[in-house]
C-alpha positions in Angstrom: -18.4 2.1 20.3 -14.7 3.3 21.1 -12.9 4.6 18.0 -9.4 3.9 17.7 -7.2 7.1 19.0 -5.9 7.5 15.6 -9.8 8.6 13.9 -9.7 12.0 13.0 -13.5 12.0 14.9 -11.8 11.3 18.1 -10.0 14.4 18.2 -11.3 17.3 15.6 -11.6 20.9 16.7 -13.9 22.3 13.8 -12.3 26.0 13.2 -15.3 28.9 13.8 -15.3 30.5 10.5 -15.9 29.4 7.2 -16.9 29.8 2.9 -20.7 29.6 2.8 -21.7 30.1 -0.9 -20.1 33.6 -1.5 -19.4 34.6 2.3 -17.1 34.2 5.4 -19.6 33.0 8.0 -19.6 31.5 11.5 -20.0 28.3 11.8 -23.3 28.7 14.0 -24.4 30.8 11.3 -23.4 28.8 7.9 -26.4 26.9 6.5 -26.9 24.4 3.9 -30.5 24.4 2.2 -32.2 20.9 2.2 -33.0 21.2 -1.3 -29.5 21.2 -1.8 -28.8 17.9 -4.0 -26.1 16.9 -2.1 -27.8 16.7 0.9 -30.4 14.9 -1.1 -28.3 12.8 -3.3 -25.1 13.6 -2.3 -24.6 15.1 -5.4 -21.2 16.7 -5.2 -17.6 17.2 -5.0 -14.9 17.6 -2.5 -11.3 18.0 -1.5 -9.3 17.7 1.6 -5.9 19.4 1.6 -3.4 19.1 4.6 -2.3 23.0 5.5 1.2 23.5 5.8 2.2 26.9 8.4 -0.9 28.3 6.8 -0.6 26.9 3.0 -2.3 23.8 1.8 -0.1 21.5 0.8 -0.2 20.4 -3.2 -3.2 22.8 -3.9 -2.8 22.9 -7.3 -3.3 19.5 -7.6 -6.6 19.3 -5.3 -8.4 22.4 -7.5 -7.6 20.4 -10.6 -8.9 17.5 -9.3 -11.4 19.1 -7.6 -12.5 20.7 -11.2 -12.0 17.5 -13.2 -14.3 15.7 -10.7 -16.9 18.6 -10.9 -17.1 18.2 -14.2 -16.9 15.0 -14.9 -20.4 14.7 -12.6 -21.5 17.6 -15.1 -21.2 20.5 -12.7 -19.6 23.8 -13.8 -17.4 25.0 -10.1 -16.3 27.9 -9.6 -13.1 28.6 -11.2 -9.7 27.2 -9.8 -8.7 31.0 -9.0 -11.8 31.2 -7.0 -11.9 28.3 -4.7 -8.3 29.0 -4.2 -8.5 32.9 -3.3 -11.7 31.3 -0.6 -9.7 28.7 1.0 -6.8 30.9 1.8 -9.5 33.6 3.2 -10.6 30.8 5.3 -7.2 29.4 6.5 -6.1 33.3 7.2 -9.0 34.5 8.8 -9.5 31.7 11.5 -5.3 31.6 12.3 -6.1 35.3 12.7 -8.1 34.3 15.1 -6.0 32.3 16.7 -7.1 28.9 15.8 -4.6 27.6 12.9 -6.2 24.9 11.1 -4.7 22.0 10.1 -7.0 20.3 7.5 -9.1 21.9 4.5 -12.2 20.6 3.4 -13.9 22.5 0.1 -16.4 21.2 -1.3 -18.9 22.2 -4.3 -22.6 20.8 -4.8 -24.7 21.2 -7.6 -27.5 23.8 -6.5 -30.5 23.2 -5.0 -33.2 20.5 -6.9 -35.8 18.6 -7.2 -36.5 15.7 -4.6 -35.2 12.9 -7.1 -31.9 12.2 -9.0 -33.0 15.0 -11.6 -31.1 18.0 -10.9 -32.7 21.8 -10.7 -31.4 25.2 -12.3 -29.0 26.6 -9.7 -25.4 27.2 -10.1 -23.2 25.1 -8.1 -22.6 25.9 -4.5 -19.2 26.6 -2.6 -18.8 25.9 0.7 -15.0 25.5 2.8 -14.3 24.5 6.6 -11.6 24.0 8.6 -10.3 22.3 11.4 -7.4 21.6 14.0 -6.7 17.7 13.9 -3.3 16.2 15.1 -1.4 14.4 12.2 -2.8 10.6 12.4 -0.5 8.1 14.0 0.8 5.3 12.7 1.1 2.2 11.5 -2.2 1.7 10.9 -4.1 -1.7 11.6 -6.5 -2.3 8.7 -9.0 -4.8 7.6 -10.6 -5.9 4.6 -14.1 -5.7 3.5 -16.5 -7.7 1.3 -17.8 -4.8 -0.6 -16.8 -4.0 -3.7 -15.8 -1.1 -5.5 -17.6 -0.7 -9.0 -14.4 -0.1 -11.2 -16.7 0.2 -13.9 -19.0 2.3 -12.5 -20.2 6.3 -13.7 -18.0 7.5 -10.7 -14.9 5.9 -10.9 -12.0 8.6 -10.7 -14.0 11.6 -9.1 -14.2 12.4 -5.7 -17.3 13.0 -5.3 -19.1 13.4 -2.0 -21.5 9.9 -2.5 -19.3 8.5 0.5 -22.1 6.3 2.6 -20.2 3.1 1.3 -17.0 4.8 3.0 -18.7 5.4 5.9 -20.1 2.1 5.8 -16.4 0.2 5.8 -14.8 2.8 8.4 -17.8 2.4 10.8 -16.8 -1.7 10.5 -13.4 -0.9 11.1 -13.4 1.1 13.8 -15.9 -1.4 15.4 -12.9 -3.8 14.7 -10.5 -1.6 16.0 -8.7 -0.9 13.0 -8.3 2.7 11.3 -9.1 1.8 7.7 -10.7 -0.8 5.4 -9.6 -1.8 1.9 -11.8 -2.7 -0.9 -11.5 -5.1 -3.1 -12.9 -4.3 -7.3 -15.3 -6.2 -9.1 -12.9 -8.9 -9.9 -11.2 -9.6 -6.6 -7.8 -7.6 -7.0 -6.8 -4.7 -4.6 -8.4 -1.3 -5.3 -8.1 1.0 -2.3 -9.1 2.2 1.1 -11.8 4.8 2.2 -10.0 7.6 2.1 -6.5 6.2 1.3 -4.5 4.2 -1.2 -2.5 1.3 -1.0 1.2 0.3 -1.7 2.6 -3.2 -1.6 6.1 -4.8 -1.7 6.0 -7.4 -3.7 8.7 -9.5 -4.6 11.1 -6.2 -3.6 8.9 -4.2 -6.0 6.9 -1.6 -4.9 3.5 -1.6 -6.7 0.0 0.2 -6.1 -3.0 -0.9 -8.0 -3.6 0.9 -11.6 -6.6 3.4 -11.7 -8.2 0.9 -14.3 -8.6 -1.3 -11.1 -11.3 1.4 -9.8 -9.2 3.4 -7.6 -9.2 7.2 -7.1 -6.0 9.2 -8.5 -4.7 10.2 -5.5 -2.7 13.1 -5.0 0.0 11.7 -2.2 0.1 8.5 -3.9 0.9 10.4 -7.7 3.6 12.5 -5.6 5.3 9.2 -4.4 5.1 7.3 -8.0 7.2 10.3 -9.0 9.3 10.3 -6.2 10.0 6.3 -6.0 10.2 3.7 -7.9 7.1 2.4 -7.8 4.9 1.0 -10.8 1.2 0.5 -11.2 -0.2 -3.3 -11.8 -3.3 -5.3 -10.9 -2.6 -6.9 -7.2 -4.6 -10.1 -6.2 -6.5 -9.8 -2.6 -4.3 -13.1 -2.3 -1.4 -11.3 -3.0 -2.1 -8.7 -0.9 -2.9 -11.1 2.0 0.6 -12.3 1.5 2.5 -9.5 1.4 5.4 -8.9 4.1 5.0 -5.4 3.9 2.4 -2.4 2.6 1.3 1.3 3.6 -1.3 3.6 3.3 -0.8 7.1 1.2 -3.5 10.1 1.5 -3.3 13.6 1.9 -3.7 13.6 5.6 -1.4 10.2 6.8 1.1 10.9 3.9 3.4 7.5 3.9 1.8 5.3 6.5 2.9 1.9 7.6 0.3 -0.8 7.9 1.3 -3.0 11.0 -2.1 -5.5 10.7 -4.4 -6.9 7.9 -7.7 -8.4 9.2 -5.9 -9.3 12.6 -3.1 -10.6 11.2 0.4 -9.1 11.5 2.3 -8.3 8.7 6.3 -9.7 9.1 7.7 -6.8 8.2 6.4 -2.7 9.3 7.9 0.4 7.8 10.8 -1.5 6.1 12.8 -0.6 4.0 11.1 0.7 0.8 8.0 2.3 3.1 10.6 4.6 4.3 12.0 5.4 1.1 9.0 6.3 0.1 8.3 8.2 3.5 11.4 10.3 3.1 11.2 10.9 -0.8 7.5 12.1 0.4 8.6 14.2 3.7 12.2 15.9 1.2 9.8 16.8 -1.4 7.2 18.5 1.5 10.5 20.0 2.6 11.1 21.8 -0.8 7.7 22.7 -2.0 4.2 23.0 -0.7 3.0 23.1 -4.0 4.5 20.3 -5.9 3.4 21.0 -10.1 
């Protein structure tokens, strides 16, 4: 299978060093135990940040979601001032090294435990890579899958790294030839993508689907509710279908037109509220990298 030029697979360039559980390592050298529950029940957290000349963009916001998430799944993280002092160790140390990174990915797991949901004794586990990817291009040809997300389910809100029903849509999309799929919640509206949320014009409104309709809080699509004037509602998968125009939001494709839905062209791509929303979202990158 071919994936589309835009997938972040196509093109990654892992960076060599990274936070194994208490220490800078080399990637050869970093090792995850396969007790570890979330190898064996992907039972953990995560975050990916976007890094900014050497600063990930809206970190606040990621460790405080990253800790809410945690959490929530009953793990105690390290603290905030901890993952935070690792992640710029690991940004610093490889742009030392000449190989700047361009995309964060920390994430915490419960410990090592049993082989069964049951989890063991150990404290939760730290671990942080990096890696060089160019910015995705857009717009982005999507489709829509049959799948849907639980809205009422234990892990609705976290980020938690129980992705195979992510990886399940993408691999379908990219066998399409699309870059992202959108799910649909247990009662037919719009939720979100697999690593992305959705915005729709309807009616010369800009709307995103509430998080009561199963969707995770992201940070890029918070940043341009507050920066737009956008509003939160439950969107019909017919609506949707029907819409003129849309975009993606995530941390990595910040404002992204969506040019095609399940084949189908949409009439209008990166009109005129997508790039309001683009340049609200690119003036307030411009004044802060860490947006409170």
């Amino acid at each position: 299978m071919t994936r589309p030029a835009s997938s972040p697979q196509a093109t990654t360039d892992y960076c060599r060093l990274v936070w194994a559980d208490g220490e800078m390592l080399d990637l050869a050298d970093a090792r995850v135990s396969p007790l570890d529950h979330s190898v064996l029940v992907g039972d953990g957290v995560f975050e990916t940040c976007k890094i900014i000349d050497r600063t990930p963009f809206a970190l606040s916001r990621h460790l405080q979601r990253l800790r809410f998430s945690a959490t929530s799944l009953g793990i105690e993280p390290p603290t905030s001032d901890i993952v935070g002092k690792a992640a710029l160790a690991v940004i610093d140390a490889n742009s030392d090294a000449g190989h700047c990174p361009t995309r964060l990915r920390i994430t915490v797991t419960s410990g090592s435990g049993p082989l069964g949901s049951a989890r063991g004794v150990e404290n939760a586990k730290l671990f942080i890579a990096a890696a060089v990817t160019p910015h995705p291009v857009g717009p982005a040809d999507i489709i829509t899958v049959p799948w849907a997300r639980n809205d009422k389910g234990a892990l609705v809100g976290l980020k938690t790294t129980s992705y195979a029903e992510n990886v399940m849509a993408i691999e379908r999309a990219h066998a399409e030839g699309a870059t992202e799929a959108l799910f649909p919640n247990t009662v037919g509206n719009l939720c979100e993508g697999t690593g992305s949320n959705v915005f729709v014009i309807l009616d010369d409104q800009l709307v995103t689907p509430p998080l009561s309709a199963g969707c995770l809080a992201g940070i890029t699509r918070q940043l341009v509710l507050d920066t737009t004037t956008a509003v939160e509602r439950d969107i019909t998968m017919e609506e949707f279908l029907a819409a003129n125009e849309a975009f993606l939001t995530s941390s990595t494709r910040d404002v992204m037109p969506i040019s095609t839905v399940d084949g189908n062209a949409l009439p209008t791509v990166d009109g005129p509220l997508t790039q309001q929303a683009r340049l609200a979202f690119a003036a307030l990158v411009e004044e802060t990298l860490d947006p409170r």
